[in-house]
N, C-alpha and C positions, 0 to 999 in steps of 0.2 A: 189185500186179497192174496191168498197163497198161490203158490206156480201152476198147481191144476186149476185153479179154478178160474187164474188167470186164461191159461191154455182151452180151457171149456168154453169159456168166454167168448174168445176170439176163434175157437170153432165154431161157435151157434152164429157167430155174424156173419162168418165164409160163408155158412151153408144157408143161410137168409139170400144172400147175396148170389152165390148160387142158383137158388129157386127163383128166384126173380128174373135173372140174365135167361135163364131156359125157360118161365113162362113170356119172355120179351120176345125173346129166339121166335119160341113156338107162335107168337102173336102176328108176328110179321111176317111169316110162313104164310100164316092162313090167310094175312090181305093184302099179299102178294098174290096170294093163288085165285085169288077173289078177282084180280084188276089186272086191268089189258092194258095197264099204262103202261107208253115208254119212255119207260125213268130213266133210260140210257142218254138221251138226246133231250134230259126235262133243264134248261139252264136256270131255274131256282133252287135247285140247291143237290144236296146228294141225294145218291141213287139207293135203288134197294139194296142192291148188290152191295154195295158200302156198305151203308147201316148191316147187313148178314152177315160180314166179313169181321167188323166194329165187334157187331154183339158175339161170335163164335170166337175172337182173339179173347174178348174180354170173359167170357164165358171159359175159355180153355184154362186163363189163368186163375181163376177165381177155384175150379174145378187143384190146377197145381197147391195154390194154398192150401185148400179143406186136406188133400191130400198130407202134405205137410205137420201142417196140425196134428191130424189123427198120427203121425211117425213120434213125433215129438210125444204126444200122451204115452205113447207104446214105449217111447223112452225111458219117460218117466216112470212108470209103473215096472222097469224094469232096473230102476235105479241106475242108469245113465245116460241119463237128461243130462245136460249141461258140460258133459266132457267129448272133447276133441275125438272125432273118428279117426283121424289119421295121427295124432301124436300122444293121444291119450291125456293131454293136460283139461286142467278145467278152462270152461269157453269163460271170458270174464260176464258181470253181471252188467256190464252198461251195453256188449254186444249181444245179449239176449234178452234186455230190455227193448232193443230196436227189430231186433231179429230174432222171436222168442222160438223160433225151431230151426237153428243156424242149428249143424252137426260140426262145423270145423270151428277154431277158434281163428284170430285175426291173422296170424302169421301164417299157417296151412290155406286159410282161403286166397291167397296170394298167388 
């Protein structure tokens, strides 16, 4: 698969991933709002408060990714995908194999 469509790829799966963290969010909102339990003082197990905390960290970074992604497409489409923001060299291909929208290369990220 080529770099965009790699990058395409692993956009549509953030944002899958995405939609699902915010209808999770949204779910637990609603039967939260629904129940007078108190899950503060429940000792089987975690609280709402938790799990809303859980689902809005993981939801923030899921949100960072897609973010990411879409920089890296805009990179590319601009012809400087894969080279170094701060020293201009090329990122190598094994750190953008692990980290496909890394802007710096190994020795700048330091």
């Amino acid at each position: 698969m080529d770099r965009d469509g790699e990058l395409h790829r692993l956009r549509e799966e953030a944002l899958a991933q995405v939609e699902r963290l915010d209808a999770d969010l949204h779910e637990l909102f609603e039967a939260s709002r629904s129940s007078n339990a108190d899950d503060e003082h429940d000792p089987e197990g975690s609280t709402i408060a938790f799990e809303r905390a859980q689902l809005t960290a993981l939801l923030a970074a899921g949100r960072r990714r897609l973010a990411d992604l879409d920089a890296a497409l805009e990179r590319s489409a601009a012809g400087t995908y894969g080279f170094c923001e701060r020293c201009g060299k090329a990122i190598p291909a094994e750190r953008l194999a692990v980290r496909p929208f890394a802007v710096t290369c190994v020795s700048c990220a330091q």
